[in-house]
TIBAKE-361461 format. One record per atom (N, C-alpha, C): residue number from 1; atom name; residue in one letter; x, y, z. Coordinates in steps of 0.1 Angstrom, whole numbers, plus 2048, in hexadecimal, padded with zeros to 3 digits. Example, Ala and Ser with C-alpha at 12.3 -4.5 7.8 and 13.67 -1.06 7.14 Angstrom:
// TIBAKE-361461
GURO  gulo  zase  kolnu   px   py   pz
GURO     1     N      A  884  7C7  84E
GURO     1    CA      A  87B  7D3  84E
GURO     1     C      A  884  7DF  84E
GURO     2     N      S  880  7EA  847
GURO     2    CA      S  889  7F5  847
GURO     2     C      S  881  800  84F
// end
This chain:
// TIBAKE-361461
GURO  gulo  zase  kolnu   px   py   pz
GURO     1     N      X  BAB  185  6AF
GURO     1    CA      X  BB3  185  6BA
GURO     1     C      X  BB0  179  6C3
GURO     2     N      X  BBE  170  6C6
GURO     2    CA      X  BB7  167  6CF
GURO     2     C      X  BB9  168  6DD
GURO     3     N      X  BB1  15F  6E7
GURO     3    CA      X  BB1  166  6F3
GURO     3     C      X  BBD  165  6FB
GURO     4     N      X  BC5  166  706
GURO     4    CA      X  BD8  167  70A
GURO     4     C      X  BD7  166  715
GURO     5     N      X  BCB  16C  71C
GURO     5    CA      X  BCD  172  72B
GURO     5     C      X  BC7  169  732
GURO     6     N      X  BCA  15F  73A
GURO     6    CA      X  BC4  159  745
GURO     6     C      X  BBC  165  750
GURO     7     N      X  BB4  156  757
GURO     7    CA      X  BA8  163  762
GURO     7     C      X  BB5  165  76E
GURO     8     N      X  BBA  160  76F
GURO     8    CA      X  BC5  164  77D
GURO     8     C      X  BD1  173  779
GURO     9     N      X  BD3  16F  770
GURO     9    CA      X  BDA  17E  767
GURO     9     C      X  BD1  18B  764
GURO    10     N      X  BC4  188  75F
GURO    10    CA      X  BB9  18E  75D
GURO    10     C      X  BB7  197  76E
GURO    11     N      X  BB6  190  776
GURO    11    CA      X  BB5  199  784
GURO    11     C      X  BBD  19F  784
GURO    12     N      X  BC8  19B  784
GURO    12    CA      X  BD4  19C  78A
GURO    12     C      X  BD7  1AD  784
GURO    13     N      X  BD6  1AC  772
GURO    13    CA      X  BD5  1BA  76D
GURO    13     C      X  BCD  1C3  770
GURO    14     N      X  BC0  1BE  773
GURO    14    CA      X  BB6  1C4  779
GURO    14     C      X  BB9  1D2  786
GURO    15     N      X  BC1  1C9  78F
GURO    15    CA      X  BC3  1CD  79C
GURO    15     C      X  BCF  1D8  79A
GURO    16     N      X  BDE  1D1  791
GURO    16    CA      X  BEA  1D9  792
GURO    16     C      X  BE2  1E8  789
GURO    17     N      X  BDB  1E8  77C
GURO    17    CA      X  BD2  1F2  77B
GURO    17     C      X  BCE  1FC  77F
GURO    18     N      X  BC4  1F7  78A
GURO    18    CA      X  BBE  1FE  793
GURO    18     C      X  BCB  202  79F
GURO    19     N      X  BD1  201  7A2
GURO    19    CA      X  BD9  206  7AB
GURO    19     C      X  BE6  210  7A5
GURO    20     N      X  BE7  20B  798
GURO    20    CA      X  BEA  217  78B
GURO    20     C      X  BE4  225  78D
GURO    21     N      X  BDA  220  788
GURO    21    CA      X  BCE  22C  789
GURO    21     C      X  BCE  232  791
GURO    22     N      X  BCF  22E  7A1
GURO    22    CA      X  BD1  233  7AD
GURO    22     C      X  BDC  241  7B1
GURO    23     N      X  BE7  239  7AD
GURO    23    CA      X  BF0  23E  7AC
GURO    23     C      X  BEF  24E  7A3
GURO    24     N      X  BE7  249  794
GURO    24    CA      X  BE7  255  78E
GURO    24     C      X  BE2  25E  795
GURO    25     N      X  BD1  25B  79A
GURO    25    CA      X  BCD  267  79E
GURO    25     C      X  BD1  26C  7AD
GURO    26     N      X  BDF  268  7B1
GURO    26    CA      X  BE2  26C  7C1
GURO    26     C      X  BDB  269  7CB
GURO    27     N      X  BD5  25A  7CE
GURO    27    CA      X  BD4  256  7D5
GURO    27     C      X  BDF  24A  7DE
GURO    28     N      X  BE7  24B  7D5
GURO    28    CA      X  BF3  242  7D7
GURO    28     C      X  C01  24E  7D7
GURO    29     N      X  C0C  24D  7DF
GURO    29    CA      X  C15  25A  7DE
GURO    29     C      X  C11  263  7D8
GURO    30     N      X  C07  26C  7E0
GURO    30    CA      X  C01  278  7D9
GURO    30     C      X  C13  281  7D9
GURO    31     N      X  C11  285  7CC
GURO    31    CA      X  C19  299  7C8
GURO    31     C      X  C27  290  7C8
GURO    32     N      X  C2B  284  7BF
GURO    32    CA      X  C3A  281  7BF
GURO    32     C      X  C3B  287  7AF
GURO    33     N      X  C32  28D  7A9
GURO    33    CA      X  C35  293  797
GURO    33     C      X  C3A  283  790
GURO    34     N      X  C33  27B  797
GURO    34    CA      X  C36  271  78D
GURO    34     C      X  C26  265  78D
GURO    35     N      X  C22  270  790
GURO    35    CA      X  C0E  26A  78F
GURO    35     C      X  C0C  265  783
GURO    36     N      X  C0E  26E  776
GURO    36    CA      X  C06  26E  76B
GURO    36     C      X  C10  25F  766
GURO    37     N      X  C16  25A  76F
GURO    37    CA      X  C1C  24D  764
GURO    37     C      X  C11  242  768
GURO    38     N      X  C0A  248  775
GURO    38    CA      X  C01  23C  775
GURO    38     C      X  BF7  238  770
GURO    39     N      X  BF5  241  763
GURO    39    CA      X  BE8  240  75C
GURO    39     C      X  BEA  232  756
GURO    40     N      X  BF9  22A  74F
GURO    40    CA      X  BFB  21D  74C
GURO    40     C      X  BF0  218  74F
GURO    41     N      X  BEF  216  75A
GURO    41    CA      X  BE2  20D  75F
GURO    41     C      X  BD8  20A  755
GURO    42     N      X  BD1  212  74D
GURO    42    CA      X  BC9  212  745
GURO    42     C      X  BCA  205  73B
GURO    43     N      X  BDA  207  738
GURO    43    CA      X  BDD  1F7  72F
GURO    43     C      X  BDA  1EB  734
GURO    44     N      X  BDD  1E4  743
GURO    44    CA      X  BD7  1D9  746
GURO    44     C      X  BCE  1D5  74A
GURO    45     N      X  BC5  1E5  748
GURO    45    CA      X  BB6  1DF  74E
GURO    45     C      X  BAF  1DC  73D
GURO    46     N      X  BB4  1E2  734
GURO    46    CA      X  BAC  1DF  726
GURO    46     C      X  BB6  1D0  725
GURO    47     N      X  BC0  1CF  726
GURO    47    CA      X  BC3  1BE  722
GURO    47     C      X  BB9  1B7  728
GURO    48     N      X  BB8  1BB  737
GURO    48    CA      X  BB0  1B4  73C
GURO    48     C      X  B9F  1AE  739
GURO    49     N      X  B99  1B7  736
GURO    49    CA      X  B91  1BA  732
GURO    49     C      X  B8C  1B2  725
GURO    50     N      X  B95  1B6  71A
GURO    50    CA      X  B97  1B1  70D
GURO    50     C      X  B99  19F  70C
GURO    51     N      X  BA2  19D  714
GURO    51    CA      X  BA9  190  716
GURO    51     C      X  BB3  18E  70B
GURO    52     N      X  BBA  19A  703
GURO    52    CA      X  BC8  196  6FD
GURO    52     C      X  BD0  1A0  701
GURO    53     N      X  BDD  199  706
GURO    53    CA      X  BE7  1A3  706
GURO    53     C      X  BF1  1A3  6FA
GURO    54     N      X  BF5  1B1  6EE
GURO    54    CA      X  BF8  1B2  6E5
GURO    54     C      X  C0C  1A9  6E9
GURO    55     N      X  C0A  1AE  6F8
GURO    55    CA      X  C1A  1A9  6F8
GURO    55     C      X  C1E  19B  6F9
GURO    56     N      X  C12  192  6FF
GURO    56    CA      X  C12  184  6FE
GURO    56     C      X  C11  180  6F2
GURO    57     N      X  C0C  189  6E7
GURO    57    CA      X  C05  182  6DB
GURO    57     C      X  C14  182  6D5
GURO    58     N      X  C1E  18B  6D7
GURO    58    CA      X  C2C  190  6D0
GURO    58     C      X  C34  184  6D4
GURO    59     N      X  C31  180  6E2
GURO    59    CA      X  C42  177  6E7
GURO    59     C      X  C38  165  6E6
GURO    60     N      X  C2C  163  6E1
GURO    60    CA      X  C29  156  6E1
GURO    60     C      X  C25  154  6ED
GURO    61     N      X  C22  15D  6F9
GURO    61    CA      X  C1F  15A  6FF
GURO    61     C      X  C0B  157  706
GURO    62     N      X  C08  149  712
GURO    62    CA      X  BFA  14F  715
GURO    62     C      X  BFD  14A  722
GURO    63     N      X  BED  14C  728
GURO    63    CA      X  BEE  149  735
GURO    63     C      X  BDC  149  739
GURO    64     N      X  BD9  142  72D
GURO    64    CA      X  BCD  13B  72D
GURO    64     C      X  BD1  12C  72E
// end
């Protein structure tokens, strides 16, 4: 796997993530029954992490 993800995107998922996350566990609009979608989050903090995203790898895209 080669690497896709620039360090500015790399935060960037980092942060949207973590505020994902937030959201899931009701810290963000607590009790709208639509928490558990913010578990997402989990995916851009492993791109992040990892440094490939499977969907840049699909459209040719990087941002390294």
């Amino acid at each position: 796997m080669t690497l896709n993800v620039g360090m500015v995107d790399r935060i960037a998922r980092i942060v949207i993530g973590i505020v994902l996350i937030a959201f899931a566990l009701g810290y963000v609009a607590p009790g709208t029954g639509w928490n558990w979608l913010g578990w997402i989050g989990v995916l851009p903090i492993i791109t992040a992490l990892v440094g490939t995203c499977p969907a840049y790898s699909l459209f040719g895209l990087s941002t390294r």
